[in-house]
N, C-alpha and C positions, 0 to 999 in steps of 0.2 A: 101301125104307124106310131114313130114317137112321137107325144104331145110334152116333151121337155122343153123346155126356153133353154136354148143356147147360155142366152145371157146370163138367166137365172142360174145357171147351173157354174158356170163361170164368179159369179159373185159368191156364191157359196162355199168356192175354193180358196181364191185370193184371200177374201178380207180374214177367215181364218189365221191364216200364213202370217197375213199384213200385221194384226193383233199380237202373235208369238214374237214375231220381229221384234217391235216396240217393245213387249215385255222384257224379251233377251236386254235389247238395247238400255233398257234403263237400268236393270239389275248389272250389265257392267259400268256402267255411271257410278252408281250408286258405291259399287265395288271398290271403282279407284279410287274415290274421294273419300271413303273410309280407312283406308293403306294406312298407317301409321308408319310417317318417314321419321329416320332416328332424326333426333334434336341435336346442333350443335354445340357444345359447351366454352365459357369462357377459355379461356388460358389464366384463367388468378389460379394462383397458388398459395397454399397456408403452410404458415412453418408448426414445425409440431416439438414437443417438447427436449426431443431428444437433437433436433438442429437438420432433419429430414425435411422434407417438401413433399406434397401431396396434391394432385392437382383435382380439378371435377371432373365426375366423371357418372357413366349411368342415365337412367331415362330420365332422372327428375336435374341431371348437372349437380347432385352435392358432392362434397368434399370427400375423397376415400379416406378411409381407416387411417390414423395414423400407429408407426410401429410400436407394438409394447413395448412400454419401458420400465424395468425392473428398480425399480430406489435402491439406492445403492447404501449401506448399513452406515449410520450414524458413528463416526469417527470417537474410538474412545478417548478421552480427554485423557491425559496424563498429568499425575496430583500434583501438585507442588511441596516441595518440600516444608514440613511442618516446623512452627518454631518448637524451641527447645530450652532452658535454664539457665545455661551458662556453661562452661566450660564441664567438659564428663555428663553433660546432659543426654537427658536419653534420646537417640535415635533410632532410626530402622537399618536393618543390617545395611551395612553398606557404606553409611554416611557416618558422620560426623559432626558435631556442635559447635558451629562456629560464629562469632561474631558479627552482625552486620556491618558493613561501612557506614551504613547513615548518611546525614545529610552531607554537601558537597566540603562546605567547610563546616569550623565549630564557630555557634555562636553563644553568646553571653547567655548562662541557666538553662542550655539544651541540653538535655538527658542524654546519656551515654548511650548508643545504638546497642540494641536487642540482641538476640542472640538464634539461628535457622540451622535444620540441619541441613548439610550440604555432600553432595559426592565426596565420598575421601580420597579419590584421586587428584579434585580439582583443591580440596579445603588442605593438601598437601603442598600444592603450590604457594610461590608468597603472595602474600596480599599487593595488589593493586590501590590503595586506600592511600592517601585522602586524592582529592581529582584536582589538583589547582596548580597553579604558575609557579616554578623555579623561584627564589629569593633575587636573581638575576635579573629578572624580566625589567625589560625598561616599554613604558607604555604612553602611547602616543598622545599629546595634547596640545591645543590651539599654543599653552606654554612654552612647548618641546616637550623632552620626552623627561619621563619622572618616574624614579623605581617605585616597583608594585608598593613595597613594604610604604613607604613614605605619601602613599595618595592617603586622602583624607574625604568624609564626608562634604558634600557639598563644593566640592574641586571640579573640573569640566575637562572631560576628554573625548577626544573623536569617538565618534561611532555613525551608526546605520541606523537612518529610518526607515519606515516601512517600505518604501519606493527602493530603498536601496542606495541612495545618496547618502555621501558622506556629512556629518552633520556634529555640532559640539553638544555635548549631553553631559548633565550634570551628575556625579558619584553618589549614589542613594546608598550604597550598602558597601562596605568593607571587609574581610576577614580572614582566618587565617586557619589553619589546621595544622596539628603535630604531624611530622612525619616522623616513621618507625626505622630504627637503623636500614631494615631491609627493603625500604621506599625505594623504587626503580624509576625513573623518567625516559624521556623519549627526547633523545638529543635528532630534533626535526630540521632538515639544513633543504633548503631550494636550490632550485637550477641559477636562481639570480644572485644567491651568496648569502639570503637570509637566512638566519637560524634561532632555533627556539626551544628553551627545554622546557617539556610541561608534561602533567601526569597522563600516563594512557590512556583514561579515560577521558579526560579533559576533551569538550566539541570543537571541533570547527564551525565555523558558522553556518555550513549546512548543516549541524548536529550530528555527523560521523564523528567517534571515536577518532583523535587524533594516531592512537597507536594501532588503528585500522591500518592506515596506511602505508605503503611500498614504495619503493622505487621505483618512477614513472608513471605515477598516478597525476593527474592536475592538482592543483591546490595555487587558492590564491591569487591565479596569473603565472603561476608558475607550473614547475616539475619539480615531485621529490626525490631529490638526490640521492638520500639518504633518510631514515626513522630506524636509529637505533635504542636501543633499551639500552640505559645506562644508570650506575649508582649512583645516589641522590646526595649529594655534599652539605648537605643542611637540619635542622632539624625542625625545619617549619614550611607549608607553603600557603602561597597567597590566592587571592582574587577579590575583585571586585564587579558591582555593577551600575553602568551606567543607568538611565532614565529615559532609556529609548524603544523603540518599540523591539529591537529587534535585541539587547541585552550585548548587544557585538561590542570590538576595541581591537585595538594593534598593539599586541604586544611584539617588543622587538621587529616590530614592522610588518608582521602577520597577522592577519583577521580570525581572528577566535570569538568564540563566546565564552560569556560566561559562565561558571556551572551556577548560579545564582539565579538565571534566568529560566522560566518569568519568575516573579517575584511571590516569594508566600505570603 
């Protein structure tokens, strides 16, 4: 006869089993909460040196790589031309010893301009020199209007103050420069019928080169009609400078500067 307890033998079975269960059941607990779910990353973006964009990215969200960028090799400079003596001075093949123009006009005890080598193709052309107003030029004053030659120190003619307003500004500085038989000007004529002869270099109040200019360009309120190069009828040219911020005046009814301006 068996003397086993039912019961006893029954507990002996389950609560094993019951044990395992539990154990199973917490080592997958255990399991999911451990998972390592990816991390979302911003959307910022860094720019990188080359003008790319890079965004975050990876388990920690940092910035990727951005692309190599190779430096690009330091631009050789190109020399200037060296001065030189004087006329037959020595230069490097090529060039030529030519005179500088120097200041815009001459003034009283200024030194004769130096002398640079320069391209021989360009030091074959004629000089452009001296940069000033036609002997013609009538220029604009609260008076009317009063040729270049005859303005004097401490006289008052229109011009530009900083704002850009038209304004009376007193004559600080005078002067004048030879011109060479072979002086060329620029017979400048507008769409409204002004016209003007002054040297090619000579600025506009924007500081362009007058003999920049073409036909159909602005200037002044207007259109240019015409900027031809033409021979020079005189042996002298002028300018002056007003006392204003901006060095400006009307000559023959167009706004120029001065080549005097700013003042040394």
């Amino acid at each position: 006869m068996d003397n086993k307890d039912p019961k006893s033998h029954f507990v002996k079975i389950i609560v094993p089993l019951a044990l395992a269960a539990v154990l199973v059941a917490g080592g997958v607990i255990y399991a999911t909460r451990n998972v390592s779910h990816p991390r979302a990353c911003t959307e910022e973006a860094k720019q990188c040196p080359d003008g790319s964009y890079v965004g975050r990215t990876g388990p920690d969200c940092e910035f990727a790589a951005c692309p190599s960028v190779v430096p690009s090799p330091a631009p050789v400079p190109t020399p200037s031309p060296a001065d030189c003596s004087g006329p037959g001075g020595s230069c490097p093949d090529g060039y030529a010893c030519i005179q500088k123009c120097g200041p815009p006009v001459v003034r009283v005890n200024e030194p004769a301009p130096g002398y640079y080598c320069e391209l021989k193709s360009i030091a074959s052309k004629p000089r452009m020199c001296p940069v000033c107003l036609a002997s013609n030029t009538l220029i604009s004053t609260p008076a009317g209007d009063i040729n270049v030659k005859d303005l004097k120190v401490g006289m008052v003619v229109w011009s530009l103050d900083a704002h850009g307003e038209k304004t009376a500004s007193r004559v600080i500085s005078v002067s004048h420069a030879d011109a060479p038989p072979t002086h060329k000007v620029v017979d400048l004529v507008l769409s409204d019928g002004r016209e003007v002869w002054v040297s090619p270099n000579h600025p506009a109040v924007n500081g362009r080169p007058v003999g920049s200019f073409v036909a159909g360009d602005a200037f002044d309120g207007a259109f240019v009609r015409s900027a031809d190069l033409v021979p020079y009828w005189d042996k002298a040219t002028y300018d002056l400078l007003p006392a204003s911020a901006t060095g400006a005046y009307w000559a023959n009814g167009i706004l120029l500067q001065s080549t005097l301006f700013p003042p040394r």
